[in-house]
N, C-alpha and C positions, 0 to 999 in steps of 0.2 A: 815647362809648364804642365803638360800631361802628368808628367813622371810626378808633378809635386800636388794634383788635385786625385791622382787614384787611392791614396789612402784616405782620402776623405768621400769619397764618391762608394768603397768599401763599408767607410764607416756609416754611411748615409742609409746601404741597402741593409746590413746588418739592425740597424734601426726599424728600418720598414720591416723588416721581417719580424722582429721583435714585438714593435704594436701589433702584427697583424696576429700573432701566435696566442696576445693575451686578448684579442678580440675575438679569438676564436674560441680560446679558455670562456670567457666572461659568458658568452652565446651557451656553449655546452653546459657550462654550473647556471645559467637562468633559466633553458629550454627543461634541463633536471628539478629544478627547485618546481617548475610552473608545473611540471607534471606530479612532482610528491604532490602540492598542493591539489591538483586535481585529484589524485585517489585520495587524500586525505578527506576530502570533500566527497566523496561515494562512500568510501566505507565509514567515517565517522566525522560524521559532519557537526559543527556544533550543537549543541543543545541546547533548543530552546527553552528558555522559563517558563513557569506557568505565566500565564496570559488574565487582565483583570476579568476577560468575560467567564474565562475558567472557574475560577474565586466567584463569581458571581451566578452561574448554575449550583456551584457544587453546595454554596450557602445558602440557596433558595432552591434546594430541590424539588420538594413539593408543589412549587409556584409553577416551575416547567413540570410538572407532572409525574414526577421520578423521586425513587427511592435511590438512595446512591449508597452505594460501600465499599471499601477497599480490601482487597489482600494481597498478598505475596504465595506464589507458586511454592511448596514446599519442599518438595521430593522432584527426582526423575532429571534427564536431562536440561531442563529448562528450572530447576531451583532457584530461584531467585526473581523472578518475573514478577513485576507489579501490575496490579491489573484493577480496575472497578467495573462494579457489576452494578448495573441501574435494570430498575425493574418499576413497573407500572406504577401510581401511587392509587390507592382506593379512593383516596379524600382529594384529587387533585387539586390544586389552587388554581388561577388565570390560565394556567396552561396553551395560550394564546396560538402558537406555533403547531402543538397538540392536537387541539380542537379543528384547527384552520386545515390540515389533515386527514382527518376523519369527517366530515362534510365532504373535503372533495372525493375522498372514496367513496362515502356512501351518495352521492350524487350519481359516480359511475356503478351505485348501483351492486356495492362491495356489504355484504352483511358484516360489523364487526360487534366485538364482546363490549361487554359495557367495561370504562374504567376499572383497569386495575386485576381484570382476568388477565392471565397469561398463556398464548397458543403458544408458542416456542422460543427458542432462544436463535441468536444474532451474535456472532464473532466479528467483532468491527475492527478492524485493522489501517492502521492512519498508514500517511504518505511518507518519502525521505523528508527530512529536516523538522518531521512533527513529531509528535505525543499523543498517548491515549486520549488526554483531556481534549486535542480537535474535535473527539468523536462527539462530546457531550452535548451539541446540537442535532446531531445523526440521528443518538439514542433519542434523546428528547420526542423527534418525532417516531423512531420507531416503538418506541416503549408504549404512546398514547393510540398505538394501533393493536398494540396486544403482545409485542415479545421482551421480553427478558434482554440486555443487551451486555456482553463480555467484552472491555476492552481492557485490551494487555498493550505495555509497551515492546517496542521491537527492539531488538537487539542495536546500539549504538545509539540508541534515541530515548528520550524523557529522562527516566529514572533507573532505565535496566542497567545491570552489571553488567553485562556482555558490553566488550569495547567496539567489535566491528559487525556492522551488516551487509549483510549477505543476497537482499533480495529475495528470500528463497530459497536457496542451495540448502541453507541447512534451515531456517525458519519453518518448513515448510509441516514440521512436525508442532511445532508450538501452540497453532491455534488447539491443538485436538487437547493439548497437554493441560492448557490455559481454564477449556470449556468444564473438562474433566476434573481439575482440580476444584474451581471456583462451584464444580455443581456438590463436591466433596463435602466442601467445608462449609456452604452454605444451604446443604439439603435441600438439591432440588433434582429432578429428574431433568438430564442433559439431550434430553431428546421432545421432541423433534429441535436438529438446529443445521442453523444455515451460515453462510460469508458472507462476507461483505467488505469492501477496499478498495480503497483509492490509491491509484498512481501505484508506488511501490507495495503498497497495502495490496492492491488488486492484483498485483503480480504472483506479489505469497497467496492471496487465495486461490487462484489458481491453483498454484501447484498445492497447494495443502487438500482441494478438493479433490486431486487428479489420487492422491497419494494415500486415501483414504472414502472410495466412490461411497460406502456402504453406513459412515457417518453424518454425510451430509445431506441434506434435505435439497437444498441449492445454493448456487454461489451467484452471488452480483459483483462485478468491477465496474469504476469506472476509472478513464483516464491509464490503465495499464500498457506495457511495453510487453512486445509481441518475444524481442530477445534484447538482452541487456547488452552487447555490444554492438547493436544496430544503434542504441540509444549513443552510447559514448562514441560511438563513429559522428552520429549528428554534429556532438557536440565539441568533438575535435575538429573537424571542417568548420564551425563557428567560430573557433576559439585560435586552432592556427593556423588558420589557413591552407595553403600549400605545404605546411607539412603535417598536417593531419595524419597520414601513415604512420610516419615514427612513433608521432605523439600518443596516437592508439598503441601502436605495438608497446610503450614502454609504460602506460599508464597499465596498462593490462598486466605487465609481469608485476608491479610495483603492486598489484590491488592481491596477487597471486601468494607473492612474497611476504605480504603484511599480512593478510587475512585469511590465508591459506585456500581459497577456492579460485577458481578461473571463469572469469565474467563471460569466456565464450558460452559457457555452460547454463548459463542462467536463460533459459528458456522457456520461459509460458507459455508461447507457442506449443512445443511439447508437451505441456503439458494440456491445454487442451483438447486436444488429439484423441487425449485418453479418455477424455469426458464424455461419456455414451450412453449413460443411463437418467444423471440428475438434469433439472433445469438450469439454464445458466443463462443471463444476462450479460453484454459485453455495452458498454457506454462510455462514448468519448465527446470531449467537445468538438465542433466541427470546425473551430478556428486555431488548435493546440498546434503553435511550432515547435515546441519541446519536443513530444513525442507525437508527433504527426499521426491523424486519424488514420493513416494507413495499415500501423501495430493494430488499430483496432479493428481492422476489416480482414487481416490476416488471423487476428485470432477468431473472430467469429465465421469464419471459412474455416478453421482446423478443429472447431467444435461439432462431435458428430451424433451430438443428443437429440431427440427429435423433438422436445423445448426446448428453442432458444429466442433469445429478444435481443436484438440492436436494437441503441437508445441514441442517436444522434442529438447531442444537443447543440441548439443552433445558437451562433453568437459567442463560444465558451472558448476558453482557452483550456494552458492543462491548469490551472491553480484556482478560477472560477466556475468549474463543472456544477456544484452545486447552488452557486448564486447565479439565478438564473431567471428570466417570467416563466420558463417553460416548467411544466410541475414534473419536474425528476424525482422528487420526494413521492409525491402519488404514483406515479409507475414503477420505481423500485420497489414500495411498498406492498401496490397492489400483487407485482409478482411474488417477492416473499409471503404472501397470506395465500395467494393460491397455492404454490410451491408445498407450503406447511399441510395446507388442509389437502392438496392429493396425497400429501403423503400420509397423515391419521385415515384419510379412506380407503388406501393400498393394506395398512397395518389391521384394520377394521373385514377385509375382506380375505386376511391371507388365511392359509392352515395353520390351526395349534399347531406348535411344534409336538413330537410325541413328545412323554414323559419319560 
């Protein structure tokens, strides 16, 4: 009886062994696929369409109080960058957003130019998975306060040619290159001007202001990450739980291998560090799970300018920072007008250069 059930008792275990091999197969090609798909989702995430509120500023500019215009970056390492440039309108229409704005500034008491002057200019750099066009309610009200407003798209996002983003590693050159060209081709003096970015936006300006102290007037973030693989660590303990290590370790060579830079690198953190001279604003929501308000209390402890502003807004997460009761728009604002005008009274007070 034995002797006649062990070739089948053989043939039983070989079986068990077999499912167990292609269950283990199936686990290792799905734990692979889920992590492409997560760097696929960092560094080039879909791209969203334009949006009908987009279509709907851009066709009624003058009614939000902007002149709107487009161009493409011509020359230099960033050839190919789309970007619109909104700027004040003299005749404004309803400008309802605009006006609502400037009241509450000059409430606190903020002297501002009549429509359609321009103090400076404004590098607005949107979030992961946006477009230049987000900013178009940004500029709206920065424009009705008096600046110029550049926005370019980032690298893997709207309409840029570049496939992958970066964060910053290498962007970090682009706003200079964006402001520079667009003052090129549209004759205008590129100075004074400031940042401005949210989420991954806020991250490049960072490093774009760290990287260039003596272009910039000042930089505002809100919602930024303090270093880019604290962020992907969050979201690998969300996503796989207990094995969260691997799943970092291998989305990281995976983001390294496709895009050629390493997320350990991407450090705002670092780069605020550097910021010693201009003013900087750091602003996070105080209810954000994505990137937990902590990035932002690290970055504004590694800021060693002797203006700076945390902005806590209360009730926000990271994707409603700016829908809010609390007036984030007049405090970002009011700092960039101060920001601008120390800086024409620094310019106003220095020595000629000789001849």
């Amino acid at each position: 009886m034995n002797l006649m059930t062990r070739p089948a008792q053989t043939k039983r275990v070989r079986n068990i062994r077999r499912i167990l091999f292609r269950l283990l197969l199936a686990f290792i090609v799905g734990f692979f696929v889920i992590c492409w798909i997560a760097s696929s989702r960092l560094i080039c995430p879909p791209r969203r369409p334009l949006q009908d509120y987009h279509r709907e500023i851009v066709a009624n500019a003058v009614e939000h109080g902007m002149v709107i215009r487009s161009f493409v970056v011509e020359t230099g390492p960033w050839k190919g960058t789309p970007c619109l440039v909104c700027e004040p309108s003299n005749h404004p229409g309803a400008a309802a957003k605009g006006n609502l704005l400037r009241k509450q500034l000059e409430t606190e008491g903020i002297c501002l130019k009549p429509w359609g002057r321009i103090i400076g200019n404004v590098v607005l750099l949107h979030g992961h998975t946006g477009r230049k066009e987000d900013h178009l309610p940004v500029a709206e009200r920065l424009c009705a306060v008096g600046f110029r407003c550049i926005l370019p798209d980032l690298p893997g996002h709207g309409d840029h040619p570049s496939q992958y983003a970066s964060f910053g590693f290498h962007e970090s050159t682009l706003p200079s290159a964006a402001l520079e060209a667009a003052a090129l081709a549209m004759k205008f003096d590129s100075q004074p001007a400031c940042l401005m970015g949210i989420s991954q936006g806020g991250a490049i300006a960072l490093q774009a202001a760290a990287a260039d102290q003596t272009k910039w007037a000042a930089v505002a973030e809100l919602s930024s990450f303090a270093d880019l693989e604290g962020v992907i660590a969050n979201q690998a303990r969300r996503i796989f739980g207990p094995l969260h290590a691997p799943a970092r370790f291998l989305v990281g060579h995976l983001v390294k291998w496709r895009a050629g830079y390493d997320p350990v690198r991407v450090r705002p953190v670092d780069a605020a560090a550097k910021l010693d001279s201009m003013p900087v604003c750091i602003g996070h929501g105080d209810i954000d799970t994505f990137v937990p308000p902590d990035h932002a209390k690290r970055l504004f402890a590694a800021t060693n300018t002797a203006t700076k502003q945390f902005l806590s807004v209360h009730g926000a997460g990271h994707h409603d920072v700016l829908v809010t009761p609390q007036p984030v728009y007049a405090t970002i604002s009011k700092f960039l007008v101060d920001a601008v005008q120390k800086s024409e009274r620094t310019k106003q007070v220095s020595p000629t250069d000789p001849q």
